[in-house]
VEXROKOL-278547 format. One record per atom (N, C-alpha, C, O): residue in one letter; y, z, x. Coordinates in Angstrom, 2 decimals. Last residue first. Layout:
REM residues N
> a|Y|Z|X
...
//
This chain:
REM residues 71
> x|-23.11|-7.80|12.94
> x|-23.23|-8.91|12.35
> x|-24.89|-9.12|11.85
> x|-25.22|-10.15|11.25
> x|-20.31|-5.45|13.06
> x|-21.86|-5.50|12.94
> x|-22.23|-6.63|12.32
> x|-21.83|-6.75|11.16
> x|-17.87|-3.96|14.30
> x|-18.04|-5.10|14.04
> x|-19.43|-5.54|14.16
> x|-19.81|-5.98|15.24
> x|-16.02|-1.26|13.80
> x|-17.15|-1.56|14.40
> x|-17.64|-3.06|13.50
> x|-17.72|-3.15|12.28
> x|-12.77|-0.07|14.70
> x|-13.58|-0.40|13.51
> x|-14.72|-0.99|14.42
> x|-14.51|-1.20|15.62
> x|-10.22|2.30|15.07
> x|-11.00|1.81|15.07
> x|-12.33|1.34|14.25
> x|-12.88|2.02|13.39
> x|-6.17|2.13|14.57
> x|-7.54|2.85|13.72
> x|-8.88|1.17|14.84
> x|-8.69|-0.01|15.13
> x|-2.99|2.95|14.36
> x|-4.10|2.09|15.12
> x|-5.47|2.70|14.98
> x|-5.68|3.85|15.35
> x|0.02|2.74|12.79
> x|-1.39|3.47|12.67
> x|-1.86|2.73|13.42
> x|-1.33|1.62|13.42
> x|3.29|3.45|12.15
> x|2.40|2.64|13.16
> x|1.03|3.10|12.98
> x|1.06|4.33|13.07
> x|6.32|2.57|10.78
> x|5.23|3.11|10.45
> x|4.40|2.46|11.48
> x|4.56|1.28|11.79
> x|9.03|1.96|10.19
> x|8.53|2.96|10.92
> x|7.25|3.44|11.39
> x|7.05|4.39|12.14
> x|7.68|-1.08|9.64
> x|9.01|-0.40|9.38
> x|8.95|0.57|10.17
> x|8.74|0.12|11.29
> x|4.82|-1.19|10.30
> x|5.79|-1.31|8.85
> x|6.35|-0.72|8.93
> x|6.13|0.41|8.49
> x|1.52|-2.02|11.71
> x|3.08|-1.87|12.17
> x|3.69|-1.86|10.84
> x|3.09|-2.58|10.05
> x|-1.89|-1.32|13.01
> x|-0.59|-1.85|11.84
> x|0.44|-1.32|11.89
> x|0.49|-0.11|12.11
> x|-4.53|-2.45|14.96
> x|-2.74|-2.22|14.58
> x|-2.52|-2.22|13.30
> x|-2.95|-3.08|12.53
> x|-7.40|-2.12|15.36
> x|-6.81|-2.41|14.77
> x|-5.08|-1.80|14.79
> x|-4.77|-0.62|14.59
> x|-10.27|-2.58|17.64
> x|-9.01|-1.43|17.05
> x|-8.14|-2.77|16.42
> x|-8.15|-3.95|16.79
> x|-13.97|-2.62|18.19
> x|-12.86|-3.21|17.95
> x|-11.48|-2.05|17.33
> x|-11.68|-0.98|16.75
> x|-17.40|-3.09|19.34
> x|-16.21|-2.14|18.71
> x|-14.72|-2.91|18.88
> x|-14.54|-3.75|19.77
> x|-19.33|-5.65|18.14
> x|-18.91|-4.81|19.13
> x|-17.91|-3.34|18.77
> x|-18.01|-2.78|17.68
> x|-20.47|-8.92|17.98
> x|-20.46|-7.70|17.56
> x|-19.82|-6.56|18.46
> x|-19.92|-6.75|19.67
> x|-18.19|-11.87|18.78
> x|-19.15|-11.15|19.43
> x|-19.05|-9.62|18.56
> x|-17.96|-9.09|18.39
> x|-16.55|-14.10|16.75
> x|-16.45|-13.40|18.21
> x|-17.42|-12.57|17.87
> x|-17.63|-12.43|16.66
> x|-16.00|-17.76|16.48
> x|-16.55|-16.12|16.53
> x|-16.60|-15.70|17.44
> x|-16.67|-16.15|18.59
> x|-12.29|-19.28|16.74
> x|-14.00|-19.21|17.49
> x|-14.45|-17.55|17.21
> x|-13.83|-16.52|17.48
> x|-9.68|-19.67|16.83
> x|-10.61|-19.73|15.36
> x|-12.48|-20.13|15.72
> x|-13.38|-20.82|15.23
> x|-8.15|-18.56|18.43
> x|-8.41|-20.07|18.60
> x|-9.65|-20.44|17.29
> x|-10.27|-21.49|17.11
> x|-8.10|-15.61|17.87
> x|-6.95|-16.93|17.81
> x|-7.15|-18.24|17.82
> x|-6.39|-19.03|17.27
> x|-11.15|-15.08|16.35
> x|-10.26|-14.88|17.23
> x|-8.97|-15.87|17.26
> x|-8.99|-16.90|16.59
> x|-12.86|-13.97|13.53
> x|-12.50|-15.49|14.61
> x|-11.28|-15.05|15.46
> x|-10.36|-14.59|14.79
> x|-13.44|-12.78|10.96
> x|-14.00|-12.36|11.84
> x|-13.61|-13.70|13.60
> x|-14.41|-13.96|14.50
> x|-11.80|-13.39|9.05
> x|-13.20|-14.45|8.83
> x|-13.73|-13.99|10.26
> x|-14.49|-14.79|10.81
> x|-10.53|-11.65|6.42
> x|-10.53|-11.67|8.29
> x|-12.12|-12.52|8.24
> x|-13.16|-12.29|7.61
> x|-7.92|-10.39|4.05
> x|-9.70|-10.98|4.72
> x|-9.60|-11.47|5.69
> x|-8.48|-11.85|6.02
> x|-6.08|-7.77|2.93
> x|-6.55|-9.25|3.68
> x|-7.50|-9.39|4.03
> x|-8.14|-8.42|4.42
> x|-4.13|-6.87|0.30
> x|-5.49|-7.20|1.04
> x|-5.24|-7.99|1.78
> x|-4.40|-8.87|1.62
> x|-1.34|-4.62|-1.28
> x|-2.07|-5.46|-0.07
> x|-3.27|-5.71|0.23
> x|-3.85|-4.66|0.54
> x|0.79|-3.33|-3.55
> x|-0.64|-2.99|-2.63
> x|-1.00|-4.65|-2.44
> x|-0.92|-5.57|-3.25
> x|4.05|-3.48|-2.33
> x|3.61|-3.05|-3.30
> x|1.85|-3.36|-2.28
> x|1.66|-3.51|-1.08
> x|7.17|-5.19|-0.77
> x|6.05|-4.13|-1.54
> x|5.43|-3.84|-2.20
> x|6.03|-3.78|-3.27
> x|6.56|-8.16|0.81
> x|7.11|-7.58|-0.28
> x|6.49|-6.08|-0.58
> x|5.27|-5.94|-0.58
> x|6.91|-8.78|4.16
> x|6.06|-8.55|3.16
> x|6.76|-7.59|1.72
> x|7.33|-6.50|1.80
> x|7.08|-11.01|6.92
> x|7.99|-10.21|6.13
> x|7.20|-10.08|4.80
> x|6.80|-11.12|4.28
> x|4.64|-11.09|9.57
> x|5.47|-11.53|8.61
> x|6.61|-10.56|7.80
> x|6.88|-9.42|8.19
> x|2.00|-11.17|10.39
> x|3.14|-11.06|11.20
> x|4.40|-11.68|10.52
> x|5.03|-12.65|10.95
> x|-1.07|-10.73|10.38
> x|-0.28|-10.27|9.87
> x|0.93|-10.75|10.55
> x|0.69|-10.65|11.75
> x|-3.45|-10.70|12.26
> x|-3.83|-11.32|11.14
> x|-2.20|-12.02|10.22
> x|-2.06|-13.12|9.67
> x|-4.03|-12.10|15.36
> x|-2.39|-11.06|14.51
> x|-3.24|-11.81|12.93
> x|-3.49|-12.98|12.66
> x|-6.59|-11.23|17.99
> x|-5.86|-12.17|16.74
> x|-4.51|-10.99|16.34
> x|-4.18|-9.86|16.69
> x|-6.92|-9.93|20.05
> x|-7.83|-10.92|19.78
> x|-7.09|-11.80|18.62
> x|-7.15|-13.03|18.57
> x|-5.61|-8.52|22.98
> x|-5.09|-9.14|21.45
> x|-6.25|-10.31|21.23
> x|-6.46|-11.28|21.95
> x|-7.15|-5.97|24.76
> x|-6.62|-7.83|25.08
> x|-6.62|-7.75|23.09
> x|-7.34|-7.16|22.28
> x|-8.35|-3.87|25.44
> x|-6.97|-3.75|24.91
> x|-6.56|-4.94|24.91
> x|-5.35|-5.03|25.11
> x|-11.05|-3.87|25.53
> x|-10.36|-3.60|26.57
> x|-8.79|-3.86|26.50
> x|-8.12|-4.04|27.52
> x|-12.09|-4.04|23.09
> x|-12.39|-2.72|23.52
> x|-11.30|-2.74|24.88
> x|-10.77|-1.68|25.22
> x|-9.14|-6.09|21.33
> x|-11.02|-5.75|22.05
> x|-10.93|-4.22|22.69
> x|-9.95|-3.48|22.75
> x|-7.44|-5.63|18.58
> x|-7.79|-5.96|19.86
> x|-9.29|-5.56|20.16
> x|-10.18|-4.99|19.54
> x|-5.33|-7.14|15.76
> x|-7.30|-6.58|16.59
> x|-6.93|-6.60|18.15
> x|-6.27|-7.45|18.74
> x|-2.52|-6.38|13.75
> x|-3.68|-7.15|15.19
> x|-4.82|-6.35|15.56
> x|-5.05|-5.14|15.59
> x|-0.39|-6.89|11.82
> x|-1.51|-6.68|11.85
> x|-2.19|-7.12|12.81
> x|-2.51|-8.31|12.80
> x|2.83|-5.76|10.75
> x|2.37|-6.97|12.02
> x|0.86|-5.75|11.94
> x|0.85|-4.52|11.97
> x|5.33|-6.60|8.50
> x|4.83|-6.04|8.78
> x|3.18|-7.16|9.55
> x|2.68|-8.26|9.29
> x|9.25|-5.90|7.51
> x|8.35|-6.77|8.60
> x|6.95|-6.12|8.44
> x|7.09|-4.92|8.21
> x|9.47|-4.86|3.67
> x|9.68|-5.54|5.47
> x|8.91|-5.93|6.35
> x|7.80|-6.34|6.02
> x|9.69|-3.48|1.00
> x|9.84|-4.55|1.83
> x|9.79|-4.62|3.50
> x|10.64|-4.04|4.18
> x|7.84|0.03|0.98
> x|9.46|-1.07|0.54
> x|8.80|-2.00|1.28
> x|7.80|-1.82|1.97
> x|5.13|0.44|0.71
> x|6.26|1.26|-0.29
> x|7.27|0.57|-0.02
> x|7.87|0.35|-1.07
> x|1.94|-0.85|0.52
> x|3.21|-0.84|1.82
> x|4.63|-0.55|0.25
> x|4.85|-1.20|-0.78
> x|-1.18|0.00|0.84
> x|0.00|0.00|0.00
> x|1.24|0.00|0.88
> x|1.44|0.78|1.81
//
């Protein structure tokens, strides 16, 4: 749920802190949010099971949460 308008920037990285993709990187209206992730890295090639972190950026707001990628 993003509570006002504004910039907001979604990225994966790998276990070794390299940017695998920005799902997100835009200006976003408020209110509740999905996105789907076809699991592909920037160049739109799969990528490998593993552990993985996630960004999210909004306004003040920063969370970085880990996720496990099981195929």
């Amino acid at each position: 749920d993003l509570p006002e308008d504004g910039l907001v920037n979604i990225t994966v990285f790998d276990i070794m802190g390299r940017s695998v993709i920005t799902l997100v990187n835009t200006e976003q209206n408020a209110g509740h949010k999905f996105i789907n992730w076809n699991v592909t890295n920037s160049a739109d090639q799969s990528i490998s099971a593993g552990l993985y972190f996630f960004t999210i950026r909004a306004a003040d707001f920063t969370q970085t949460r880990k996720m496990v990628l099981l195929k």
